[in-house]
N, C-alpha and C positions, 0 to 999 in steps of 0.2 A: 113135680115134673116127671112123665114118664122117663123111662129109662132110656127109649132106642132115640128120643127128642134128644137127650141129652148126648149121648154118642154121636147125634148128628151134627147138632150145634159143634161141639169139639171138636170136629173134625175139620171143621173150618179152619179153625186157626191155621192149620198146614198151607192154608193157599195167600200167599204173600204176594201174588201178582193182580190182583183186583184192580182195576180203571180207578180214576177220580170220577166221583159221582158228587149231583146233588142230590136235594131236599125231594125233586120229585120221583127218589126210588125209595124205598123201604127202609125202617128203622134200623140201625145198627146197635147191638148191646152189649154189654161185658160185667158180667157178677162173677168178683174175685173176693175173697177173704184173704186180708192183706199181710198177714203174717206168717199164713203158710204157702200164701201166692196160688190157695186153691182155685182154678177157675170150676165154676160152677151151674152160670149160664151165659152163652154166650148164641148171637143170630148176628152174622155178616159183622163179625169181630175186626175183621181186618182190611174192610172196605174204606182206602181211601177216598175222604172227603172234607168238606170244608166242616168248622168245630165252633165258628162262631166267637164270642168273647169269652169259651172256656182256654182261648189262647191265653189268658190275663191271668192265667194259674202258671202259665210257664215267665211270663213279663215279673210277677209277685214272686215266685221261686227262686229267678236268678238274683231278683232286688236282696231278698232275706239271705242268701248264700254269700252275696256280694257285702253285704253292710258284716255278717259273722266273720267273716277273711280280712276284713278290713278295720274290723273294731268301730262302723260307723253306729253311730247312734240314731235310729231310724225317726225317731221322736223330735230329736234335738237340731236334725239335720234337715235345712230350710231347700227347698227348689224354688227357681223361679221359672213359673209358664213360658216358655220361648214360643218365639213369632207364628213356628210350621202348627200351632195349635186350631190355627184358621184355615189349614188345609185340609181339614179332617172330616168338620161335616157331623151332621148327625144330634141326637141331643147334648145339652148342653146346661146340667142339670145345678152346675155351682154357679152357673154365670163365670167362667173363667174367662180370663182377657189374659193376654201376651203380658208378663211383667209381674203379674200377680206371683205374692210368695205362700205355699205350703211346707208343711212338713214333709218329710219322705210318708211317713205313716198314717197322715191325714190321705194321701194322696195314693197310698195303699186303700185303704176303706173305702173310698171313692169308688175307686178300680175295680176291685174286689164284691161288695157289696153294694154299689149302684150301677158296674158296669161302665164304668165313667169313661168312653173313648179318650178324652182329651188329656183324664188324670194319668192313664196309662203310657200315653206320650208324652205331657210330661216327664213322668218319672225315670222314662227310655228315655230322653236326652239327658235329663241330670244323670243318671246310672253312666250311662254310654260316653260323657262326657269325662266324668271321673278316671272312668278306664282306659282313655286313651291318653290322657294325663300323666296317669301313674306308668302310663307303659312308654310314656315318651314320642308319640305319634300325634298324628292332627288326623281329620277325617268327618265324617258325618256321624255323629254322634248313635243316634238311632239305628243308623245298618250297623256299628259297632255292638250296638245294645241286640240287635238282634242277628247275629254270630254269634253271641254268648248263650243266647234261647235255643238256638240250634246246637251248641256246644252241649248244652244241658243234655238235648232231647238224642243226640247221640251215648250220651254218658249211660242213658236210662235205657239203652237199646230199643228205644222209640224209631226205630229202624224206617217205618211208614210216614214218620211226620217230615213235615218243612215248615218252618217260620217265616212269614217273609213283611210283617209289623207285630207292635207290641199291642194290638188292640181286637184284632181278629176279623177287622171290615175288609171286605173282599174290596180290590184295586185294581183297575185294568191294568194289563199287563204283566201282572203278578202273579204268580201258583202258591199257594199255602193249602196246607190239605194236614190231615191225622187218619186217624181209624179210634175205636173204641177201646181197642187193645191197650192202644198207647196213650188215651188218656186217662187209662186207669195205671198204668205205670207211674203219668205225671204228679195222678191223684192222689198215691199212694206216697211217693215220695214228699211231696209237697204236705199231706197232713203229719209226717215225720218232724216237719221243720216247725217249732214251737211260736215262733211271731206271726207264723202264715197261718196255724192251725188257729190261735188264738182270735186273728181276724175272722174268719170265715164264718168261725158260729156266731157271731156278733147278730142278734134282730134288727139293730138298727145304731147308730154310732154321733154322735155328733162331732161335726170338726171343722176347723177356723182357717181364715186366709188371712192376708194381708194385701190392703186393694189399692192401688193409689189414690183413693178418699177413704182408706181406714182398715178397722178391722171388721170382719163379719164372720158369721158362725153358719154352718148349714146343718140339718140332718140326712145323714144318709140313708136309707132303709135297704134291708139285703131283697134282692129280690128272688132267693130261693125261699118257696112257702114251705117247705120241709123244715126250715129254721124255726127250734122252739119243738118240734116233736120229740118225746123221750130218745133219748141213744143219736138223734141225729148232729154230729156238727161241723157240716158243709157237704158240699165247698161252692161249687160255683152254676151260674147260668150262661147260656148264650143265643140268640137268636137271630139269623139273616134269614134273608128269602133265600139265599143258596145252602144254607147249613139247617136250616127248619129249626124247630125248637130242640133245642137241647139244654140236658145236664146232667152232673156227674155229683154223687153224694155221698158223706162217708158216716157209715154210723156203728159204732162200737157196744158193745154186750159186755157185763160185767165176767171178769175172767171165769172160765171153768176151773173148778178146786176137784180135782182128783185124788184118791188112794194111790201111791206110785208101789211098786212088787216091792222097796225096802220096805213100806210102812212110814214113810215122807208122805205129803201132799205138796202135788205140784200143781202152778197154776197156769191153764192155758189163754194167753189173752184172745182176744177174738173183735174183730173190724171187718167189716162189708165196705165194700168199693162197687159202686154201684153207677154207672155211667148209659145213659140213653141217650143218641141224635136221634135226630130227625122224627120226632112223634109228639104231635099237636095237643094231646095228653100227658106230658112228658112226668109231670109230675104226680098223679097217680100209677101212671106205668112206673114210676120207681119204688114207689111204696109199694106196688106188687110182687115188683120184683125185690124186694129186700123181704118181703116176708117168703117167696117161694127160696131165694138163698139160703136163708137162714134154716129151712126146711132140708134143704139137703146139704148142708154143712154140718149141722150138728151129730147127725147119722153118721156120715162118714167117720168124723173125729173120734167119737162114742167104738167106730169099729174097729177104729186103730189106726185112722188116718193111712189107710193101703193106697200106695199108687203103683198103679202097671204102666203106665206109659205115662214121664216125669214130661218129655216135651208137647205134650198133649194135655195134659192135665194139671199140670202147674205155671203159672204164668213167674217167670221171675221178673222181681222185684229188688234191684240193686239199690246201693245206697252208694254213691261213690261222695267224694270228699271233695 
């Protein structure tokens, strides 16, 4: 990537007042290496707009934050489909019916690696429910569930985002929006978390319900094709007519073993965070762009890792608790 592209690209990030757009304007991108929160390439970074079902990385993050604070057992822990399952619409790929019981983490995979709108509200009413439970309150389960998505996405200084379901389908009346910025914040935090990270590379999953005539077993298959390439593992896809194709990939390089000035070797890890909307190619646009990343990440690193301008050139990446 030439050089004055790349001054340009970063210069974006500075303009945090961008419209909500959709799918019919131009790709938005974000290549960070997620350890040192380098940004690396970045076009219309910070253009709010709709994100698709890569929302179901912020519904999966709160559930895994939720079950670790809580000691639930994400396995062991049964939901059952509630009725609003028929207001949603759209495929409907387990055959879920109202009543039907999964696991939390059957219902993870789903979400996660088939996209599953319906698993994903599930799981927002069971999560949503528990929580208002333990806090002593009554209320709508899912606007509970998702304050808590919004809670996350302030924690992350996702500053551009709104949550306003746990599934990512656009709903009249409704505004939900991100930028690329911020799903690479999400991204990045989210492959920190070890039962989320663990889901996401998954190629394909099997996982069981229980129906009111029995039990039955489905396959799920992930629907990122980057799943199964060397270094690749995740995370997620999403696709509306308002959010265009999208997704956000994460793929890690065996650390750098260095000579350190004592005569130590130290080792530098190294992760790509790799996030495209809206481009109907989406998925070799990402493999292009993880190899031009990786092209000007190593260089740097190799040069001493120099930054002149930290708010320009570094994206942070919190980890809050």
């Amino acid at each position: 990537m030439k050089p004055f592209l790349i001054c340009k690209t970063l210069a974006l990030l500075a303009a945090f007042s961008a419209p909500l757009v959709t799918a019919q304007t131009s790709e938005s991108i974000m290549v960070v290496e997620s350890y040192s929160g380098k940004i690396l390439i970045a076009q219309n970074p910070t253009v709010k707009r709709p994100i698709a079902s890569l929302t179901k990385i912020a519904t999966a993050v709160v559930t895994v934050d939720w079950a670790t604070a809580t000691g639930t057992d994400l396995g062991a822990t049964l939901l059952t489909v509630p009725q609003t399952i028929t207001l949603v619409g759209g495929p409907n790929p387990m055959n879920l019916q109202p009543g039907d019981q999964l696991s939390l983490r059957d219902a993870l995979y789903s979400a996660l690696l088939g996209s599953d709108n319906l698993a994903a509200l599930a799981i927002a009413d069971h999560v949503g429910r528990e929580i208002l439970t333990r806090r002593g309150k009554s209320g709508d389960p899912v606007a509970a569930f998702v304050v808590e998505m919004n809670q996350l996405a302030k924690a992350l200084g996702m500053t551009q985002t709104k949550f306003a379901n746990p599934h990512g389908l656009e709903r009249p009346g409704t505004s939900a929006y991100s930028t690329a910025t911020d799903v690479a914040r999400l991204s990045a935090y989210g492959m920190r978390r070890n039962a989320f990270n663990f889901i996401v590379r998954q190629t394909d999953r099997k996982i069981s319900l229980t129906t009111t005539t029995g039990k039955r077993s489905f396959r799920v298959k992930n629907t990122n094709e980057l799943i199964g390439e060397p270094g690749i593992l995740g995370v997620k896809t999403g696709t509306t007519a308002a959010a265009g194709p999208c997704v956000s990939i994460c793929m890690d390089r065996e650390p750098l073993v260095r000579l350190k000035p004592d005569g130590n070797k130290g080792a530098t890890p190294r992760r790509l965070i790799v996030v495209v909307l809206n481009n109907p190619d989406r998925f070799n646009r990402a493999r292009s762009l993880i190899s031009q990343g990786w092209s000007i990440y190593d260089p740097w690193l190799e040069a001493g890792a120099l930054v002149q301008n930290r708010e320009r050139e570094i994206l942070n990446l919190p980890s809050p608790q």
